[in-house]
Backbone as CSV, one residue per row, in Angstrom:
resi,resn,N_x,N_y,N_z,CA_x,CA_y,CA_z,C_x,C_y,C_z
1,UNK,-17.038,43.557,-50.624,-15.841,44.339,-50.381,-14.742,44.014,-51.394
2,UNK,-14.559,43.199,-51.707,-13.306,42.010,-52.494,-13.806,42.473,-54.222
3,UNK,-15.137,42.717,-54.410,-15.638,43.321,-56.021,-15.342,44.297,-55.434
4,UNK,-15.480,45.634,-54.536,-15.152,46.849,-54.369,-13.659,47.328,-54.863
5,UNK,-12.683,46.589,-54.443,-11.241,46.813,-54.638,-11.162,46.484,-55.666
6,UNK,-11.576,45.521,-56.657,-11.406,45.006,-57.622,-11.346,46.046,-58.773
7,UNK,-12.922,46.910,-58.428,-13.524,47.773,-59.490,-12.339,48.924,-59.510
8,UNK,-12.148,49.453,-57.958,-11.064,50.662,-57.682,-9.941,49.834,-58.418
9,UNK,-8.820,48.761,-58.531,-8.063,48.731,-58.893,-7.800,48.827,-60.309
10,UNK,-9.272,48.114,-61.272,-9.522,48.254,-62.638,-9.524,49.830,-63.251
11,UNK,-10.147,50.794,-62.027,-10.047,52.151,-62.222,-9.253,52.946,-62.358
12,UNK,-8.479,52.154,-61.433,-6.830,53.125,-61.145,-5.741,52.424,-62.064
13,UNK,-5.554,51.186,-62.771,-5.115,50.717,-64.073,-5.489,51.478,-65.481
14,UNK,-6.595,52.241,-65.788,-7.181,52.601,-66.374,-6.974,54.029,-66.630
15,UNK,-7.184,54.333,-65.501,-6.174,55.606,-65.090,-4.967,55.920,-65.379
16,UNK,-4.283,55.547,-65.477,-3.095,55.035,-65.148,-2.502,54.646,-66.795
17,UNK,-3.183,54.384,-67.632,-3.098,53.839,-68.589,-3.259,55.437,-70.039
18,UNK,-4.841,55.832,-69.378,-4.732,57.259,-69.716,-3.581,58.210,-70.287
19,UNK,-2.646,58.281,-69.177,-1.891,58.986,-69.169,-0.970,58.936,-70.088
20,UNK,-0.654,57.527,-70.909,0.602,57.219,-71.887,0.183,57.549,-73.272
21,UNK,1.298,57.978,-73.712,0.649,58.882,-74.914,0.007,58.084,-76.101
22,UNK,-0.681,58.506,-77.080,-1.418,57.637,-77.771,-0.050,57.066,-78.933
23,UNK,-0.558,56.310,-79.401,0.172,55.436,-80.878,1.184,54.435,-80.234
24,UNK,1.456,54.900,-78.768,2.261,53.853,-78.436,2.092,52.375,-78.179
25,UNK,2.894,51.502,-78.132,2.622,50.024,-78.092,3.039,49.682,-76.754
26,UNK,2.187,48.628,-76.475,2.724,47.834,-74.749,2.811,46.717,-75.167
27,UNK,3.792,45.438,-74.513,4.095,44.659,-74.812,3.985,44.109,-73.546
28,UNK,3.057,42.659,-73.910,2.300,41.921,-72.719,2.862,40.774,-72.875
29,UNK,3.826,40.158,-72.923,4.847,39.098,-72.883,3.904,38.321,-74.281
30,UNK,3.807,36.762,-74.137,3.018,35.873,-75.225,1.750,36.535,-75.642
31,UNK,1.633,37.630,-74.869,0.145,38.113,-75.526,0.010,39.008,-76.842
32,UNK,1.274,39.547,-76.742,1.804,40.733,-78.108,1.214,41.798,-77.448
33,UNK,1.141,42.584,-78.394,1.655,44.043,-78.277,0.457,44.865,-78.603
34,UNK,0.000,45.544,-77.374,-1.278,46.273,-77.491,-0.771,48.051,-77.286
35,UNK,-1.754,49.263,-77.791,-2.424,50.186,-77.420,-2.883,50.585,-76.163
36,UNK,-2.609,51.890,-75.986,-3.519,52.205,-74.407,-4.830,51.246,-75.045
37,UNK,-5.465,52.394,-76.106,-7.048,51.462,-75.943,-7.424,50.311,-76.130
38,UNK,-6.481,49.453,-76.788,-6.783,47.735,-76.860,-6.508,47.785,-75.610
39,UNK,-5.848,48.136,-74.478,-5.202,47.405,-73.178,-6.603,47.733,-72.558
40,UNK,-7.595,48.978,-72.394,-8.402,49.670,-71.606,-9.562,48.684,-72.281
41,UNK,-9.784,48.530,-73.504,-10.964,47.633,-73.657,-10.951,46.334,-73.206
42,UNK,-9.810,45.760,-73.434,-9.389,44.315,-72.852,-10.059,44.326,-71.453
43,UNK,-9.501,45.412,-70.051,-9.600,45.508,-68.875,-11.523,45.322,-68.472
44,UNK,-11.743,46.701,-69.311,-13.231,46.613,-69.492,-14.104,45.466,-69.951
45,UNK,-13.439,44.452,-70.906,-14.032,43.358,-71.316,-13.904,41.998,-70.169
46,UNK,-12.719,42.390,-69.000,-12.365,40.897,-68.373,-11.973,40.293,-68.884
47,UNK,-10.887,40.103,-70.000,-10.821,38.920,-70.329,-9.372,38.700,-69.405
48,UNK,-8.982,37.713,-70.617,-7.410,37.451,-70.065,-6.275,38.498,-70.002
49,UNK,-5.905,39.132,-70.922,-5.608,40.151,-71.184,-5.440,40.885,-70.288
50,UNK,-7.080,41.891,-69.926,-7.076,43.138,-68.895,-6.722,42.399,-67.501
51,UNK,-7.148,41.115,-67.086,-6.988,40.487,-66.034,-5.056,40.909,-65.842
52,UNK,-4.455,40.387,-66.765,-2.691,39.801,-66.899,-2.187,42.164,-66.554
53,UNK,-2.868,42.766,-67.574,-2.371,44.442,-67.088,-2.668,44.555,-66.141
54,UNK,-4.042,44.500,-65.398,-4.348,44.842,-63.717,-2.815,44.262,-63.025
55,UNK,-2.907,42.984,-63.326,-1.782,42.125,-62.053,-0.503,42.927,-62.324
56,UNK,-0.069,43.495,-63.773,1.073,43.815,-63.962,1.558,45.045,-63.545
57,UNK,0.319,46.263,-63.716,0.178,47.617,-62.978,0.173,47.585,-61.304
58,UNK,-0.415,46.615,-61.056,-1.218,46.447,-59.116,0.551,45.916,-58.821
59,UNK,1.003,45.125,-59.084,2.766,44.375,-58.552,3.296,45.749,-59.002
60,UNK,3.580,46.539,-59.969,4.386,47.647,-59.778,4.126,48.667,-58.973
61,UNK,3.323,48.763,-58.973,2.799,49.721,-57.689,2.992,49.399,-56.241
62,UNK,2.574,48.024,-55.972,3.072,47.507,-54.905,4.211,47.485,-54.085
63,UNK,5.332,47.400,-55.212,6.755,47.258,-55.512,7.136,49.105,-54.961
64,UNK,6.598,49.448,-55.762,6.736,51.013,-55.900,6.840,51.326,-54.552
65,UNK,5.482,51.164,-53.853,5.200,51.299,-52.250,6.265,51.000,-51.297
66,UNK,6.593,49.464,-51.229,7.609,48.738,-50.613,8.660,49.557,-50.840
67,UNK,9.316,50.287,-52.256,10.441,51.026,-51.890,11.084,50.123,-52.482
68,UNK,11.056,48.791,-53.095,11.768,47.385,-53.955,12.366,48.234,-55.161
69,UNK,12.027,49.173,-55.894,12.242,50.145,-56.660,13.400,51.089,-57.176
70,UNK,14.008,50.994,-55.254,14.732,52.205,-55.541,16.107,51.757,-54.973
71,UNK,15.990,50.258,-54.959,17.827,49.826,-54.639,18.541,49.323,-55.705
């Protein structure tokens, strides 16, 4: 169950990631500054990286939910 959510959350990061337009840069604190597709291969690879975007996408969303967002 716990790999089930895992995979959906990697999916919906991914997703999610899709959507931002290409050439742009993301900036992952000490990690520097990636691409949608460096960020989407990272995720796909597991490393440290896609691990650090999941947590960073999954807490804003979270946040989002809670409504923490909008005071």
């Amino acid at each position: 169950m716990k790999e089930e959510i895992a995979q959906e959350a990697k999916e919906l990061v991914i997703a999610r990631l899709l959507l931002l337009p290409s050439g742009k840069k993301i900036s992952i604190g000490s990690y520097g500054n990636f691409t949608k597709e460096e960020l989407i291969e990272n995720i796909n690879k597991g490393n440290e990286v896609g691990k650090k975007i999941i947590e960073i996408e999954m807490d804003f969303l979270k946040a989002l939910k809670k409504g923490d967002l909008y005071e």
